[in-house]
C-alpha positions as CSV (number, residue, x, y, z in Angstrom):
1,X,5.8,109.9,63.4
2,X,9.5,111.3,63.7
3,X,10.7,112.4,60.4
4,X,14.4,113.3,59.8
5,X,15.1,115.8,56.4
6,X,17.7,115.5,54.1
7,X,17.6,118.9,51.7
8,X,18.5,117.7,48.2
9,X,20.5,120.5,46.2
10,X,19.5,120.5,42.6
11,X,21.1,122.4,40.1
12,X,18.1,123.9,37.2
13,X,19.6,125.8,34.6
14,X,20.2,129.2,35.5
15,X,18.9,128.5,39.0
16,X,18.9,126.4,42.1
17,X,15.5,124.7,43.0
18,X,15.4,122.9,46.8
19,X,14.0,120.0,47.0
20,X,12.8,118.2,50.7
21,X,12.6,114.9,51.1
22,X,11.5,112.7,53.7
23,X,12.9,109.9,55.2
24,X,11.2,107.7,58.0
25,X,13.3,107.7,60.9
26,X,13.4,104.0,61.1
27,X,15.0,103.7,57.7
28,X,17.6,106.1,58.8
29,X,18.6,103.7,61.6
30,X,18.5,100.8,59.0
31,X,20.6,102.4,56.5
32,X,23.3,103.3,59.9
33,X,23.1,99.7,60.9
34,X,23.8,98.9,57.7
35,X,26.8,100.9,56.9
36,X,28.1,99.5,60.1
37,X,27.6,95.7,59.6
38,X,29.3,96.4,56.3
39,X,32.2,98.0,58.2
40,X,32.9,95.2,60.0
41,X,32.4,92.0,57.9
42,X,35.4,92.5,56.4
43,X,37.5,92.6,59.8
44,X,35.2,89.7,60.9
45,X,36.5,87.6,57.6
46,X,39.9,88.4,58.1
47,X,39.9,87.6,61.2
48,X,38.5,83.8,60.2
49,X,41.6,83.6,57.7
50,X,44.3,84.0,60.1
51,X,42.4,81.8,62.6
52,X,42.3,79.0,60.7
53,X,45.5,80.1,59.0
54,X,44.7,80.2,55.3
55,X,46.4,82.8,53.2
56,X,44.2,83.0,50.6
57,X,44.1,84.9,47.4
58,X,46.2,87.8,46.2
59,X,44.4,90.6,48.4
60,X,43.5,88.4,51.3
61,X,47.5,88.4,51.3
62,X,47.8,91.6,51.2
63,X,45.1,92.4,53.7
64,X,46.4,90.2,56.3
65,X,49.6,91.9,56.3
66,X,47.8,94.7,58.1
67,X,46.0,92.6,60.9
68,X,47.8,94.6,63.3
69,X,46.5,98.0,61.9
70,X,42.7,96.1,61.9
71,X,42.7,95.8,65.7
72,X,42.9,99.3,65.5
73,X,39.7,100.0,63.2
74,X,37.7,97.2,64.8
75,X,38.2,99.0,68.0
76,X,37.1,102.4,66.2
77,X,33.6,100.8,64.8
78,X,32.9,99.0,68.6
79,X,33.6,102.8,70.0
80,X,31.3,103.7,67.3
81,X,28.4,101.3,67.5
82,X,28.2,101.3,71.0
83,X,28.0,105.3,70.7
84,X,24.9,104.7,68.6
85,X,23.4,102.2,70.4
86,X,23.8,99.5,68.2
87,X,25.1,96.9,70.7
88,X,25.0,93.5,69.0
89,X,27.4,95.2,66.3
90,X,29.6,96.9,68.8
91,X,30.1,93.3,71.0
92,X,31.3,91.5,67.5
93,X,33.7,94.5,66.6
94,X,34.3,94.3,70.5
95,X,35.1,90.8,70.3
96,X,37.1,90.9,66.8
97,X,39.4,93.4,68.9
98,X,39.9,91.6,71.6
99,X,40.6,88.8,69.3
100,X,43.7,90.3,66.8
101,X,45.1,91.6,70.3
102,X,45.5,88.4,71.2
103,X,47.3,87.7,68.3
104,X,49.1,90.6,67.9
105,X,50.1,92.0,71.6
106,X,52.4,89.2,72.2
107,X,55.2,90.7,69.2
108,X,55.6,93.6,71.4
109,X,57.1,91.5,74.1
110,X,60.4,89.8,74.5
111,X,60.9,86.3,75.3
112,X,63.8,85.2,77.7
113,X,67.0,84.0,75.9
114,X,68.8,81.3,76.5
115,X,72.4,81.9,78.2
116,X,75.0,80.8,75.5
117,X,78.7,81.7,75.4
118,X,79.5,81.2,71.9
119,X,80.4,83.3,69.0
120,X,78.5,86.5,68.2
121,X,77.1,87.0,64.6
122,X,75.6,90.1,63.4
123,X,73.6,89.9,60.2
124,X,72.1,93.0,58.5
125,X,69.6,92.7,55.1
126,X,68.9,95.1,52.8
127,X,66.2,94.9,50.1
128,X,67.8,97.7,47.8
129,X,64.8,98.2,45.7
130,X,66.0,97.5,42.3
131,X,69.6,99.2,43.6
132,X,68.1,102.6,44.3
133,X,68.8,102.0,48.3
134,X,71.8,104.5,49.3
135,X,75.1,102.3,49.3
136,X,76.9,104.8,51.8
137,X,74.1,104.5,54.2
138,X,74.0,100.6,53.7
139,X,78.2,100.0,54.3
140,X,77.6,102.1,57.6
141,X,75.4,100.8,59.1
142,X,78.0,97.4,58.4
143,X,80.7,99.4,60.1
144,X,78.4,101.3,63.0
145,X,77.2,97.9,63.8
146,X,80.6,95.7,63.2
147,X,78.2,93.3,60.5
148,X,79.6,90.0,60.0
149,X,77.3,88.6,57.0
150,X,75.2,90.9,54.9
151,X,72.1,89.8,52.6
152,X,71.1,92.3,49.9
153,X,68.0,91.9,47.7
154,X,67.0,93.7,44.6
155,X,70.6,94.0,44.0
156,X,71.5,95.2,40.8
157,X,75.1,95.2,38.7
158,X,74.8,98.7,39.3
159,X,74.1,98.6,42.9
160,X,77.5,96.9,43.3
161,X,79.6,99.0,41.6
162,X,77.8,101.5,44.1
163,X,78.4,99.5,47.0
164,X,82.1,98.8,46.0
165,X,82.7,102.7,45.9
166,X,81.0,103.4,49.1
167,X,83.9,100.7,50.5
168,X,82.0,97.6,51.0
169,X,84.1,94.9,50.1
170,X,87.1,96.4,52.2
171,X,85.0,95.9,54.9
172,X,83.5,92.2,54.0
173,X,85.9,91.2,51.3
174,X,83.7,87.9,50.5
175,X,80.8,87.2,48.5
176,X,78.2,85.3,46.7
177,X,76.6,87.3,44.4
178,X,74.0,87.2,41.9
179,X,72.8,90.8,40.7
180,X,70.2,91.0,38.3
181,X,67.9,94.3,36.5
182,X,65.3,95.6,39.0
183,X,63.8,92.7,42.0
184,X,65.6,89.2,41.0
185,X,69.2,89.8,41.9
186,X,70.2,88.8,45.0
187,X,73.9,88.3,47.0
188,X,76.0,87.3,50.4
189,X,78.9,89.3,51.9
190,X,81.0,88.7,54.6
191,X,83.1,89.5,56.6
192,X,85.0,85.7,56.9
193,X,85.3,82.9,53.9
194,X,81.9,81.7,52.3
195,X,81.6,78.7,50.2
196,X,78.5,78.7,48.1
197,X,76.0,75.9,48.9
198,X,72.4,75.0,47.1
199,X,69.7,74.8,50.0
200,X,66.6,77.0,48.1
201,X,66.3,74.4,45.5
202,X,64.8,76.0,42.1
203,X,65.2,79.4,43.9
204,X,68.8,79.0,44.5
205,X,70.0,82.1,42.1
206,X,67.5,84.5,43.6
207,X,68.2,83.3,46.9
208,X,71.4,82.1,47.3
209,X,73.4,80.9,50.2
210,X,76.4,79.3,51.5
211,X,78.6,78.4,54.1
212,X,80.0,80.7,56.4
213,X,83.8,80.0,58.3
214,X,83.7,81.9,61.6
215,X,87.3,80.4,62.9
216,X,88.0,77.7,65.3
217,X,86.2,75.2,63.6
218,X,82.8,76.9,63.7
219,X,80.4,77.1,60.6
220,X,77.0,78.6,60.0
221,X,75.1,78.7,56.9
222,X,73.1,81.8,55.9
223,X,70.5,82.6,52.7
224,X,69.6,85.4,51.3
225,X,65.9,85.4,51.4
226,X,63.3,86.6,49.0
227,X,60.7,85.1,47.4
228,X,58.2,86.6,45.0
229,X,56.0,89.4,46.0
230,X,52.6,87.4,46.4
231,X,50.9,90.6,44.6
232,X,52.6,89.6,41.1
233,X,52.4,86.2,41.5
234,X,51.2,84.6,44.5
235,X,52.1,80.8,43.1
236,X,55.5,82.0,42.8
237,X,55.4,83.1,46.8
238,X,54.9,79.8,47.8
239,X,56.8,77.8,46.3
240,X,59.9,79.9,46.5
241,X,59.3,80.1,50.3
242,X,58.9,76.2,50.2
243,X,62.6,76.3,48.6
244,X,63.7,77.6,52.3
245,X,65.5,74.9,54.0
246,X,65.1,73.0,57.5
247,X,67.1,74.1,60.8
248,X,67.9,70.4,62.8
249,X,70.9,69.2,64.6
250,X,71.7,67.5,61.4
251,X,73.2,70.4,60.2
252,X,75.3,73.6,60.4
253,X,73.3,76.5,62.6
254,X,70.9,78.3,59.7
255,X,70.2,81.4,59.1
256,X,67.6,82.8,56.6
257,X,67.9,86.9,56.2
258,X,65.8,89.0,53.9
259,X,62.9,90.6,52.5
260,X,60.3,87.2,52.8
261,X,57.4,89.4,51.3
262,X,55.4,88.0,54.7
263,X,54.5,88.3,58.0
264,X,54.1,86.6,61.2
265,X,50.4,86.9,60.4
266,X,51.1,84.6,57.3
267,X,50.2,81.0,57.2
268,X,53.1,80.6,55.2
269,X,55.9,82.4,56.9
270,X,54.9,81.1,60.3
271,X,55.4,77.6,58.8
272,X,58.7,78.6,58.0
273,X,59.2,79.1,62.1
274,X,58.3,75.4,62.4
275,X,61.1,74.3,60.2
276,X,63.3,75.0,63.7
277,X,63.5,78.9,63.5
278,X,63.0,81.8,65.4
279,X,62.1,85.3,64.6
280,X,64.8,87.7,65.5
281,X,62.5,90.7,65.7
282,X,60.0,88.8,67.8
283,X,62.0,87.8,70.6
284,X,62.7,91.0,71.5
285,X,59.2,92.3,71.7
286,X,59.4,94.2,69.0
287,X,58.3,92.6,65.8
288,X,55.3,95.2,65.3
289,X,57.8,97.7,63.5
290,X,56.8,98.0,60.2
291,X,59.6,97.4,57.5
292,X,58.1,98.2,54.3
293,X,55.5,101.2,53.3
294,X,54.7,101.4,49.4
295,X,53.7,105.2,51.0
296,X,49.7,104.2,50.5
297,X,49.6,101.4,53.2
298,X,51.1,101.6,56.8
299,X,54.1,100.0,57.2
300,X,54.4,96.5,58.0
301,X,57.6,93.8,58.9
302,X,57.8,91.8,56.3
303,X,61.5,91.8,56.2
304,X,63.3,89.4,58.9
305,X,66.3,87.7,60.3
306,X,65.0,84.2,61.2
307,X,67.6,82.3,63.6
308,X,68.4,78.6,64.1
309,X,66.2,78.3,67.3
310,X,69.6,76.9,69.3
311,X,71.1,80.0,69.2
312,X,70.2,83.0,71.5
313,X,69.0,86.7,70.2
314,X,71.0,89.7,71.8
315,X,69.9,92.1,69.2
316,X,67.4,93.1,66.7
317,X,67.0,97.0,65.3
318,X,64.7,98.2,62.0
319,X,67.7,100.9,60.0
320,X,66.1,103.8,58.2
321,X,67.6,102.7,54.7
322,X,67.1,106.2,52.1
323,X,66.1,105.1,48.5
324,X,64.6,102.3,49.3
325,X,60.8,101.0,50.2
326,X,62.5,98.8,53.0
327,X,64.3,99.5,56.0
328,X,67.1,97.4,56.8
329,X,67.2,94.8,59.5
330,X,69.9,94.0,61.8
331,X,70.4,91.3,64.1
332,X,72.9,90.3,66.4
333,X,73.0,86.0,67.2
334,X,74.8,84.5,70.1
335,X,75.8,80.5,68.5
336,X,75.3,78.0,71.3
């Protein structure tokens, strides 16, 4: 019978003794078949969860937020177990690919707009990461890119003083703000009159929001988005993205701008889209590009300008943003 060796290297006092041992070759393809089916359970489960749409626990959060990057490594172990032979194992993985890409593919597409001729908003957020984000870099990008309303998160008292000396509120002289130490602290600037309004219920201080005068009769409303970060406390995440209000013809257009701590492979944030919202980021195609990195993980877009789905999308970029673990994200709305 076929034998394969593995040569065991074992360390006896002042010398080295080698050791041979046999393994039946049958039990090597076992232990490779097993390695592999262990590989792709995982994929296989997370797959199931965003199927059926359930978020789940704390890591099954987490790990959903990089379904993109697991169409990737399901490919990888199909490659793989077909190389080996081991076909039933390379048609799931096979199958789980095919599967996330059809989930997935779609965000790198753009969807046609609808032909409005109303007034332009453009809407940059910023999660400043407990104020460490670089104020300069964040009041030009409101000048390269003529902002109209800007949302910061994890806006501290110190962030503003930062801001103010970088010549932000010379630019957008109004605001709603509420900074707090380190992630809770949260504000509105703009460039035209705001008048504060309560539409995130119990989350209204950390994400606040209010009325926005554009001129010639024409309002919007805007919030400043950002709910718990589901890895602290994932009870919190819910319910302070329930807080998030409806977009209807009842009211003023909506828009909700921020860090949402969630992806479009969320059960929770594409209920969100339900409540009359688009994604700014995905239609333009291009609601793959990663927003946040905590430098272990790859990045992924959890941060997002979602726009009263009567109004049109013209433009959508992801802004390098120094000091912080989020880029920015800018969006420019056409109002019907």
């Amino acid at each position: 019978m076929e034998t394969i060796t593995e040569t065991l290297l074992i360390g006896i006092l002042d010398g080295m003794v080698i050791e041979e041992r046999v393994v039946p070759r049958g039990a090597g393809r076992k232990l490779v078949s097993g390695l592999l089916i262990g590989a792709v359970v995982p994929f296989a489960v997370l797959t199931a969860l965003r199927l059926v749409g359930y978020d789940g626990n704390t890591y099954t959060i987490a790990a959903l937020a990089l379904t993109p990057y697991a169409g990737i490594a399901t490919l990888v172990l199909a490659v793989l177990a077909l190389g080996l032979r081991r076909w039933w194992i390379g048609v799931v993985a096979l199958v789980l690919t095919c599967t996330i890409a059809s989930l997935v593919l779609p965000r790198a597409f753009a969807n046609e707009q609808k032909a409005l001729d109303g007034k332009h908003v453009r809407v940059l957020a910023s999660n400043m990461l407990g104020g460490q984000a670089d104020p300069d870099r964040i009041v030009g990008y409101v000048k390269e890119h003529r902002v109209d309303v800007l949302s910061l998160t994890e806006m501290t008292p110190e962030a503003i003083a930062g801001l103010e000396r970088a010549g932000l509120f010379q630019v957008l002289p109004y605001h709603v703000l509420h900074p707090a130490e380190w992630a809770s602290g949260s504000g509105l600037v703009s460039r035209y009159p705001l008048t504060p309004l309560k539409l995130s219920g119990a989350s209204d201080y950390k994400q606040p929001s209010a009325s926005v005068d554009l001129g010639d009769g024409v309002r919007i409303e805007v919030v400043a988005v950002h709910p718990a970060a589901p890895m602290w406390d994932r009870h919190a995440w819910v319910d302070e993205a329930k807080d998030l209000p409806y977009a209807d013809a009842e009211h003023d257009i909506r828009i909700l701008a921020g860090d949402f701590n969630a992806s479009l492979d969320h059960a929770l944030f594409r209920e969100l889209l339900t409540r009359g919202y688009v994604d700014a980021a995905d239609q333009l195609g291009k609601a793959l590009e990663g927003t946040w990195t905590n430098g272990l993980v790859p990045p992924v877009p959890i941060d997002h300008v979602l726009a009263d789905k009567r109004t049109a999308i013209a433009d959508f970029k992801v802004l390098d943003t120094p000091g912080s673990d989020h880029d920015a994200v800018y969006a420019e709305i056409v109002l019907p």
